[in-house]
N, C-alpha and C positions, 0 to 999 in steps of 0.2 A: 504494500500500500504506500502510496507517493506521500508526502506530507503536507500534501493540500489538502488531499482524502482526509488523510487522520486531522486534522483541521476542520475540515467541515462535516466529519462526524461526532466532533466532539463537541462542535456549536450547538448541531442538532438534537446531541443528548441533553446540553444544559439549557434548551429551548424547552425540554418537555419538560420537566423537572420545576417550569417558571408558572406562580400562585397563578390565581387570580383569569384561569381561562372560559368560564363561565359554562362549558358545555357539561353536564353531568353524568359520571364515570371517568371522567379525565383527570389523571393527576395533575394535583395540584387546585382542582376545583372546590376542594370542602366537602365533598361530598363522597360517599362508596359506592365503589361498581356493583353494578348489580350481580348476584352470586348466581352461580351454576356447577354443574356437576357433567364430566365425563367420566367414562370406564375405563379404566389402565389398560392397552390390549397389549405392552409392552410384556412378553413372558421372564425380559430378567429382571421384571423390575419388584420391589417387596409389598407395592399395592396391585401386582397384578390382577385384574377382574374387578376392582372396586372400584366404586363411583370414588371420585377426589375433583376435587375444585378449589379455588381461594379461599372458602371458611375454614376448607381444611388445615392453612395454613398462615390463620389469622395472627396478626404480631411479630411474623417474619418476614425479611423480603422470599419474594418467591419471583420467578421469570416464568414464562407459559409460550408454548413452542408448539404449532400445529402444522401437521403435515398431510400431505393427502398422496397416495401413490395407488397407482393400475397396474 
C-alpha cells in the first residue's frame, strides 16, 4: 500500500469515528444499532450453529465481517 492509500484510509477511519452524524445506528450518533442475530456456519469456530450477534458481545469492541460465496 503506497502512502497516500495508508493516508487516506486513515482519514476515512477517523471520519467514522466523528460525534455528532445524526443518522441512527451510526457510530458516533448516540444512539444503538439495532441488534440481530446470525448462525455460526463456521465449523472451526467454538459458536459453531449458534445464533451470535452484537448483544452477544455487549461492552467489547467486536468487528462483523460478511461474506457470501457460490
Amino acid at each position: 500500500m503506497n502512502p497516500r492509500s495508508l493516508l487516506f484510509a486513515g482519514a476515512l477511519a477517523l471520519a467514522g469515528c466523528a460525534e455528532g452524524s445524526g443518522t441512527t445506528g451510526i457510530v458516533g450518533s448516540g444512539e444503538p444499532a439495532p441488534d440481530w442475530k446470525l448462525v455460526d456456519v463456521n465449523p472451526d469456530s467454538a459458536t459453531h450453529e449458534q445464533a451470535r450477534g452484537p448483544s452477544d458481545y455487549a461492552g467489547s469492541v467486536s468487528g462483523w465481517y460478511f461474506a457470501h460465496a457460490t
